[in-house]
PADO-646619 format. One record per atom (N, C-alpha, C): residue in one letter; x, y, z; residue number from 1. Coordinates in nm, 2 decimals, always signed. Layout:
<atoms>
(atom A; (X; Y; Z); NUM)
...
</atoms>
This chain:
<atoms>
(atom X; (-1.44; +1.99; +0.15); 1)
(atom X; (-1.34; +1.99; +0.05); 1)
(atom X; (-1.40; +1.95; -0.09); 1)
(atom X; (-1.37; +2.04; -0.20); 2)
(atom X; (-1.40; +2.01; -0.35); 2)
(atom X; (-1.32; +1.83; -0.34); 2)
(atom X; (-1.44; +1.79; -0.46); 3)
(atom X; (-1.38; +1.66; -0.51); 3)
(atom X; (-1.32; +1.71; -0.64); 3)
(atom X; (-1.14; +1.64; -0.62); 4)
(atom X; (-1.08; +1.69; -0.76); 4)
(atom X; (-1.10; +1.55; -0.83); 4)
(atom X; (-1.20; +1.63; -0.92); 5)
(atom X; (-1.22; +1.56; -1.04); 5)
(atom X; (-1.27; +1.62; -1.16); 5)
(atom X; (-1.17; +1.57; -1.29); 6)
(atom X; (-1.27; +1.57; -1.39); 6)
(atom X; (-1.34; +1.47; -1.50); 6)
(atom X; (-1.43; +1.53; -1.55); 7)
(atom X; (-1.54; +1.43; -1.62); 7)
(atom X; (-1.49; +1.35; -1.68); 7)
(atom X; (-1.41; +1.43; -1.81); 8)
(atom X; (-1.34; +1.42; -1.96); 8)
(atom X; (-1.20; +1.55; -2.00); 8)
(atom X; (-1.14; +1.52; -2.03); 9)
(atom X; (-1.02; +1.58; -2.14); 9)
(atom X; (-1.00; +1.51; -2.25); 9)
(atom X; (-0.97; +1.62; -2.36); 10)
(atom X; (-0.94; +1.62; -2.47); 10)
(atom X; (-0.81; +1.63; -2.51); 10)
(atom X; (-0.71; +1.49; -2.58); 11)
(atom X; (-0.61; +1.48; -2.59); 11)
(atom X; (-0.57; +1.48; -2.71); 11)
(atom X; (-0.45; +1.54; -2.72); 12)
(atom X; (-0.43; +1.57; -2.84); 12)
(atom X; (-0.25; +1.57; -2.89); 12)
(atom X; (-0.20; +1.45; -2.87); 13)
(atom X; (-0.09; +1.42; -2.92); 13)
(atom X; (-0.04; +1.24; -2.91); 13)
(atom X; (+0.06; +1.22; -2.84); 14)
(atom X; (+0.14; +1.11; -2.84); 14)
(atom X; (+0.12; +1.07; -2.71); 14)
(atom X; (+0.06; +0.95; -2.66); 15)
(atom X; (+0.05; +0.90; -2.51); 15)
(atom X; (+0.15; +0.83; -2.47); 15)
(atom X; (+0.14; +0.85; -2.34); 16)
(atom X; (+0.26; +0.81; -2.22); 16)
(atom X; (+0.17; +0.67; -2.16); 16)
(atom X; (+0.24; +0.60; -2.13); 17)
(atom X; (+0.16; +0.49; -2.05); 17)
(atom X; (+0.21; +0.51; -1.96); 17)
(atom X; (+0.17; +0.49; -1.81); 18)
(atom X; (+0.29; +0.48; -1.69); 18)
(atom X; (+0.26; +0.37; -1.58); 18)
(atom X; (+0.30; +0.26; -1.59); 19)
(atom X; (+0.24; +0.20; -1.50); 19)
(atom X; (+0.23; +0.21; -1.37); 19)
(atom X; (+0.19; +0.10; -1.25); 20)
(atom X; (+0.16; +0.16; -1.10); 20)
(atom X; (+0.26; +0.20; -1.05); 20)
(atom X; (+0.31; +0.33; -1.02); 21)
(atom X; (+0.37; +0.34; -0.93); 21)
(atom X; (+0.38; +0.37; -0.77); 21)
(atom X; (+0.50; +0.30; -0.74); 22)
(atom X; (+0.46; +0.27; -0.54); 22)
(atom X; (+0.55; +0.39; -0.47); 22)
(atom X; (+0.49; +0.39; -0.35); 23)
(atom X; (+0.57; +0.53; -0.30); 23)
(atom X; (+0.72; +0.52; -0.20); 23)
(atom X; (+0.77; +0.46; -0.30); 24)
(atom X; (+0.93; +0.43; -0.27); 24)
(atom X; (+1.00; +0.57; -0.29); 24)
(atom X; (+1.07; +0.63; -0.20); 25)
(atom X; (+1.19; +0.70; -0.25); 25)
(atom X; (+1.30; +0.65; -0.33); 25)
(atom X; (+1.36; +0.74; -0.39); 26)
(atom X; (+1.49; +0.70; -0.40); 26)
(atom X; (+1.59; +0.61; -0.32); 26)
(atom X; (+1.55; +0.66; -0.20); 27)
(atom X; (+1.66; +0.60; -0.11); 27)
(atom X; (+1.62; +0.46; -0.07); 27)
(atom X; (+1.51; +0.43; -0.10); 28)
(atom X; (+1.42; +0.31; -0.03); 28)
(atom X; (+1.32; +0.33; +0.00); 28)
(atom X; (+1.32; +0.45; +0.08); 29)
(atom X; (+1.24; +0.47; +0.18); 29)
(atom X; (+1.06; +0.49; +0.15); 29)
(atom X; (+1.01; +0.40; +0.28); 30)
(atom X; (+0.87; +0.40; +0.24); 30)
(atom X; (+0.78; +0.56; +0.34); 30)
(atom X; (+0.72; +0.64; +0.29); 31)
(atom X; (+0.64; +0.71; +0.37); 31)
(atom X; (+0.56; +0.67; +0.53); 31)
(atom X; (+0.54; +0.76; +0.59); 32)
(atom X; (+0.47; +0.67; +0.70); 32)
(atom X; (+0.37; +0.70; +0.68); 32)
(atom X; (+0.27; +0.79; +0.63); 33)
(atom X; (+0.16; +0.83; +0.58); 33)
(atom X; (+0.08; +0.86; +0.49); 33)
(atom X; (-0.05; +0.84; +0.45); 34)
(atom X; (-0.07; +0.85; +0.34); 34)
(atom X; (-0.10; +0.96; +0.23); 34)
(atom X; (-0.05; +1.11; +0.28); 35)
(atom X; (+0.00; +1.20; +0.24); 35)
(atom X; (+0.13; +1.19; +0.17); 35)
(atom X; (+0.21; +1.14; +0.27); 36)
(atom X; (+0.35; +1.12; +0.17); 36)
(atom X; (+0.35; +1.03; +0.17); 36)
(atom X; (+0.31; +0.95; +0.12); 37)
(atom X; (+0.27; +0.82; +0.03); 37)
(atom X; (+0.22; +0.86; -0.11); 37)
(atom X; (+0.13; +0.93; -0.08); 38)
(atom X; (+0.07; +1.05; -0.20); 38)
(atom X; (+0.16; +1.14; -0.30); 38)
(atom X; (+0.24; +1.21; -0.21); 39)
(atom X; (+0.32; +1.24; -0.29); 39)
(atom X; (+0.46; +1.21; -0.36); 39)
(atom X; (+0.51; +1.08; -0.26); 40)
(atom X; (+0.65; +1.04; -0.34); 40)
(atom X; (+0.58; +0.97; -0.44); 40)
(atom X; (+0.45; +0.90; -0.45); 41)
(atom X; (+0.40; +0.84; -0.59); 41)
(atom X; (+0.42; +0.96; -0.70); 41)
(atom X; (+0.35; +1.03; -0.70); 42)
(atom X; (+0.34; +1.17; -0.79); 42)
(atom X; (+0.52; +1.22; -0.84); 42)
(atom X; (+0.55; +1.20; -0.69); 43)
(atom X; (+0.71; +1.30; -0.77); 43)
(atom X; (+0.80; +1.11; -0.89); 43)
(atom X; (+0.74; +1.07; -0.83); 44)
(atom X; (+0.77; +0.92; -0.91); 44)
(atom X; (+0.73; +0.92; -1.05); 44)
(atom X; (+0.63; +0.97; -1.06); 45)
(atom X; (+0.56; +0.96; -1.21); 45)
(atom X; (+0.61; +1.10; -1.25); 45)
(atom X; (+0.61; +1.21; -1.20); 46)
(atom X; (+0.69; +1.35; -1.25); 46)
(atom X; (+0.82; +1.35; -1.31); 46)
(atom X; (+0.91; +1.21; -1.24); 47)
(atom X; (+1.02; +1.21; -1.27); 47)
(atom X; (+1.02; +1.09; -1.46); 47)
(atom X; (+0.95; +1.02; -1.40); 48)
(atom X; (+0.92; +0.96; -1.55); 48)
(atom X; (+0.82; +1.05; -1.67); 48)
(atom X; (+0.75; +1.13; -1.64); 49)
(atom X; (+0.73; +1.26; -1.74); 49)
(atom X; (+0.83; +1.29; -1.80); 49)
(atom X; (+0.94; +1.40; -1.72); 50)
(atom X; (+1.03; +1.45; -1.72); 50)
(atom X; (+1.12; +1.40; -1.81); 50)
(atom X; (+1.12; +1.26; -1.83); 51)
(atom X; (+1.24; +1.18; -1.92); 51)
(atom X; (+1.17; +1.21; -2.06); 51)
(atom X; (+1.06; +1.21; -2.02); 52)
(atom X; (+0.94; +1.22; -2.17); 52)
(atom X; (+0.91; +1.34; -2.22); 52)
(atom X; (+0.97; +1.44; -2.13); 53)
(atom X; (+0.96; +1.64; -2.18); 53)
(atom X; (+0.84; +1.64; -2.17); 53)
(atom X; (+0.77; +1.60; -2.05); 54)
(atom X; (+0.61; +1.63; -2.01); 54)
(atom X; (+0.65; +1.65; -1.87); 54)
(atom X; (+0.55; +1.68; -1.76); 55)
(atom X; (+0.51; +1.71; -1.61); 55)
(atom X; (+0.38; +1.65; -1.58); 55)
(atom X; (+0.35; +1.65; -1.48); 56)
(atom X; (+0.24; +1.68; -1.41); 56)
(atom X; (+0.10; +1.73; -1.48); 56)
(atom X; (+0.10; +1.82; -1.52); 57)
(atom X; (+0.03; +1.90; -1.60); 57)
(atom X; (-0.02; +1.83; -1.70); 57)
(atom X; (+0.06; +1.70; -1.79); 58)
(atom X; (+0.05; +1.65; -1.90); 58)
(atom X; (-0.05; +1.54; -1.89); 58)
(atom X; (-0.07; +1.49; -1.79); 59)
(atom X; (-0.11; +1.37; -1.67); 59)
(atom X; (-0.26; +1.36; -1.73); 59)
(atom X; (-0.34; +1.28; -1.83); 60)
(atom X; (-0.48; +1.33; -1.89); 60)
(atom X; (-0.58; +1.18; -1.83); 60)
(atom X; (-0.53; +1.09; -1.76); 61)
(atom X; (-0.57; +1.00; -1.70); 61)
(atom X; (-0.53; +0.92; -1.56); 61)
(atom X; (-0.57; +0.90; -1.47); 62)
(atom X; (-0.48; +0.85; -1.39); 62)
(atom X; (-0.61; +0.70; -1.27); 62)
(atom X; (-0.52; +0.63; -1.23); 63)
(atom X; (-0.59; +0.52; -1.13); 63)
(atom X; (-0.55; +0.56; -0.99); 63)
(atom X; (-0.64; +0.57; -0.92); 64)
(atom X; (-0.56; +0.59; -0.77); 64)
(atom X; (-0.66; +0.41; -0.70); 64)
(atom X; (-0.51; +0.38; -0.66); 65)
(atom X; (-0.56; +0.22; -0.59); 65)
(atom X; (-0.55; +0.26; -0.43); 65)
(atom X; (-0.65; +0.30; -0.34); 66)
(atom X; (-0.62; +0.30; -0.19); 66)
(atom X; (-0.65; +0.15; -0.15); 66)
(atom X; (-0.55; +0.14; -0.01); 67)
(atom X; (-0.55; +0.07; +0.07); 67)
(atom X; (-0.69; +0.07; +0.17); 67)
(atom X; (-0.71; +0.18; +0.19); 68)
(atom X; (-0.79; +0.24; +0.31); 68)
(atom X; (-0.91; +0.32; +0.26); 68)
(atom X; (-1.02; +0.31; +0.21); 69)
(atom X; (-1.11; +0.44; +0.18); 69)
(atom X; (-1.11; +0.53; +0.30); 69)
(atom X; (-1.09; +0.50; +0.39); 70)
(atom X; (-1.09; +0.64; +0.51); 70)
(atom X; (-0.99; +0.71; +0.53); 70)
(atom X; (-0.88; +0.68; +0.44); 71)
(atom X; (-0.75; +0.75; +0.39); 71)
(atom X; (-0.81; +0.87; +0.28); 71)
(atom X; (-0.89; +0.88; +0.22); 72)
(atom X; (-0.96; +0.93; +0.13); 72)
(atom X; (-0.95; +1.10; +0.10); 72)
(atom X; (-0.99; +1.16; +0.28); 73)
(atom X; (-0.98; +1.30; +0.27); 73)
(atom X; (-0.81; +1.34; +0.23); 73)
(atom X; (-0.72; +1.27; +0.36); 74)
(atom X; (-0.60; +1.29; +0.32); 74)
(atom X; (-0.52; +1.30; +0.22); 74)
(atom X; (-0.59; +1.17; +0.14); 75)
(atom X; (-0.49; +1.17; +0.00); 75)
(atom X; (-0.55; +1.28; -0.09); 75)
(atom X; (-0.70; +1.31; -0.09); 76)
(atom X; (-0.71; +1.40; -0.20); 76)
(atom X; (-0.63; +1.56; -0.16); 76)
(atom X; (-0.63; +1.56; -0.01); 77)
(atom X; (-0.54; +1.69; -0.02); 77)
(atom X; (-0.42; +1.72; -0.04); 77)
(atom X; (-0.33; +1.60; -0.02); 78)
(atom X; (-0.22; +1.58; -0.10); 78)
(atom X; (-0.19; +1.54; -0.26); 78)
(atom X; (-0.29; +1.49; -0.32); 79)
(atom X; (-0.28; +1.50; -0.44); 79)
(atom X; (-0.35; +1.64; -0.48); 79)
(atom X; (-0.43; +1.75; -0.43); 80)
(atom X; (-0.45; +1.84; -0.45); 80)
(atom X; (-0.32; +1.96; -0.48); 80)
(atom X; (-0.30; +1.92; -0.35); 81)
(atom X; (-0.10; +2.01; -0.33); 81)
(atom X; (+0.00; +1.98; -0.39); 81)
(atom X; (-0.03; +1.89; -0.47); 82)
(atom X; (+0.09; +1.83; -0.52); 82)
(atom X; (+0.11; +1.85; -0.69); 82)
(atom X; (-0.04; +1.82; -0.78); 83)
(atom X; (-0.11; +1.85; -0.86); 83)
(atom X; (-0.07; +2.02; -0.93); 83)
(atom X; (-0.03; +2.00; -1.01); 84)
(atom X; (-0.02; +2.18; -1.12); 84)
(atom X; (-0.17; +2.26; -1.09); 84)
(atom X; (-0.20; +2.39; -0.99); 85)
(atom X; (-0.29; +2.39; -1.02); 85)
(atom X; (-0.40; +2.42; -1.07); 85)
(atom X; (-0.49; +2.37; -1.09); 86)
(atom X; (-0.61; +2.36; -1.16); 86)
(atom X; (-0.62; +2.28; -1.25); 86)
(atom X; (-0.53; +2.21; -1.24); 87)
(atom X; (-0.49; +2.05; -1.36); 87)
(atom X; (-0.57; +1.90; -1.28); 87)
(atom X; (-0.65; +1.86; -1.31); 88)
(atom X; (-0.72; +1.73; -1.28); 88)
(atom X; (-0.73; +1.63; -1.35); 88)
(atom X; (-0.64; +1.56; -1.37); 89)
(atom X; (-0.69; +1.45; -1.50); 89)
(atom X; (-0.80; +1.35; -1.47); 89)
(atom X; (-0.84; +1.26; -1.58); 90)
(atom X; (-0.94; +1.20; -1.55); 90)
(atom X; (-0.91; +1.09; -1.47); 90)
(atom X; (-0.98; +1.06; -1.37); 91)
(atom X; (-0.96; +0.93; -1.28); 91)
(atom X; (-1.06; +0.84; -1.26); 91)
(atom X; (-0.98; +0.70; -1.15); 92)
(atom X; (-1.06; +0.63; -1.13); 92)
(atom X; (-1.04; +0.62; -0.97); 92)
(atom X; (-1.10; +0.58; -0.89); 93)
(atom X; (-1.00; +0.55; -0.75); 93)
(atom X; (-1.14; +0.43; -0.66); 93)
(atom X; (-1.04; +0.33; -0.69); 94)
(atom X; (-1.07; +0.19; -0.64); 94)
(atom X; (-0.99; +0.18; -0.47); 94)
(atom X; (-1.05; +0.12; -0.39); 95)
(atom X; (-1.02; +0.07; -0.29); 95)
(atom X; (-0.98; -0.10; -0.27); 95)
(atom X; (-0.88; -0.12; -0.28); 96)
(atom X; (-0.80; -0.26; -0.27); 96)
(atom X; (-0.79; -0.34; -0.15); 96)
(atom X; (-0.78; -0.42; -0.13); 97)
(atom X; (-0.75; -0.50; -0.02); 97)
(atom X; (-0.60; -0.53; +0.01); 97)
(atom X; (-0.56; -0.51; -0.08); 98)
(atom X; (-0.35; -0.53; -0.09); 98)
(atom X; (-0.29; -0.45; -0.20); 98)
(atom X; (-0.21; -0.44; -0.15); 99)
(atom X; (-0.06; -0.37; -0.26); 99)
(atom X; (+0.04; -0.51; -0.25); 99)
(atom X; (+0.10; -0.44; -0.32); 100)
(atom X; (+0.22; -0.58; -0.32); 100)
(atom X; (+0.34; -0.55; -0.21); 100)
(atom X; (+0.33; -0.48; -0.15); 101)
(atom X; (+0.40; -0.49; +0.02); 101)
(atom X; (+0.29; -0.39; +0.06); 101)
(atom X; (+0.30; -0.48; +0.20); 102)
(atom X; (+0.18; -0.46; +0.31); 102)
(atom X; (+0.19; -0.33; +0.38); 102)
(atom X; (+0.30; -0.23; +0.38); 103)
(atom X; (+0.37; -0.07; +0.38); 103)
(atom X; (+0.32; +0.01; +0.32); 103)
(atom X; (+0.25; +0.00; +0.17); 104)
(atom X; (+0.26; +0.06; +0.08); 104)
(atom X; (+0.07; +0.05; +0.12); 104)
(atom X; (+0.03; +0.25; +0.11); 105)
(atom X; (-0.14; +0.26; +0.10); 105)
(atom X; (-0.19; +0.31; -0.02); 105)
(atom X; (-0.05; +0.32; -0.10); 106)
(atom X; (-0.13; +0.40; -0.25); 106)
(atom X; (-0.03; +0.34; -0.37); 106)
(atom X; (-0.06; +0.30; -0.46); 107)
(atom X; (-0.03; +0.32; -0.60); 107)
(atom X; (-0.14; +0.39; -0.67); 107)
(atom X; (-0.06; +0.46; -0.81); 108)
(atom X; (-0.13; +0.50; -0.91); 108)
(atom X; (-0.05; +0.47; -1.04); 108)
(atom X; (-0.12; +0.51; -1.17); 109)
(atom X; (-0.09; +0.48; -1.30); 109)
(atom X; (-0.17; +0.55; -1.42); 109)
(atom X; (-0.07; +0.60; -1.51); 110)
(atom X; (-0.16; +0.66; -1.56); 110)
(atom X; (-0.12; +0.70; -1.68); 110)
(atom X; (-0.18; +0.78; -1.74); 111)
(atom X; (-0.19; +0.80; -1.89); 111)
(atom X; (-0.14; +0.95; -1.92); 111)
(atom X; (-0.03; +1.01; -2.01); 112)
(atom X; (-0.02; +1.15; -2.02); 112)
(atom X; (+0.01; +1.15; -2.20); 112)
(atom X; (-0.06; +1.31; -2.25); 113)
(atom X; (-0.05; +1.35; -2.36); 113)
(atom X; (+0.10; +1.39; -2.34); 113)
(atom X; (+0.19; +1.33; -2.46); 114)
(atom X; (+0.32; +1.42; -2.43); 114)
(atom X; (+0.32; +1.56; -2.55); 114)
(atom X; (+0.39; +1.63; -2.49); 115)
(atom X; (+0.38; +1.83; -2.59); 115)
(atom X; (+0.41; +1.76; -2.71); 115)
(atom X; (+0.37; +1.80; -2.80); 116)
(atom X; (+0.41; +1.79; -2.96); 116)
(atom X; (+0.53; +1.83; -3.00); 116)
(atom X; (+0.58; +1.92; -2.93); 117)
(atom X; (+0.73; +1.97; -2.96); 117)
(atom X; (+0.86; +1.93; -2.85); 117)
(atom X; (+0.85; +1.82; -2.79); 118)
(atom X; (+0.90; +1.74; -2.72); 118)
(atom X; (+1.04; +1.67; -2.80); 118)
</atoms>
């Protein structure tokens, strides 16, 4: 499997900060895997875009904190599927020893250009 990553992007408007988000649904609910763990983080920060008239797509930085490095293959293919694509923002991805509940295998955070005509 390709490593999704890129080097560098070139930004060019108004930044978004977003801090870590955990993979809570709406309802509460925690994932049991770290697939959908993967993704209720992502649709979490999509929804905080969204308030900002950005997506996914807009996303030009991001931190992925695993619980597990041998979680590693999984989550990139869920962040691959989940991801606009061909869109990669620039990352980091650290391996942790704890989240702030012991359920939780992923947070991330991150940085997005918002559209100029927003």
């Amino acid at each position: 499997m390709a490593k999704p990553y890129s080097d560098a992007l070139i930004a060019d408007g108004p930044l978004l900060f977003i801090s870590g988000q955990i993979p809570l649904g709406p309802d509460g609910e925690v994932a049991g895997d770290i697939g959908g763990q993967t993704r209720q983080v992502l649709r979490n920060m999509e929804e905080i875009l969204a308030r900002h008239g950005a997506d996914l797509g807009h996303l030009v930085k991001a931190t992925y904190y695993l619980r597990h490095i041998s979680d590693l293959e999984e989550f990139r293919s869920a962040l691959v599927d989940t991801l606009p694509a061909g869109h990669l923002p620039t990352s980091t991805l650290v391996e942790v020893s704890g989240l702030i509940d012991p359920t939780y295998m992923v947070e991330v955070d991150g940085v997005a250009c918002l559209p100029q005509d927003r």
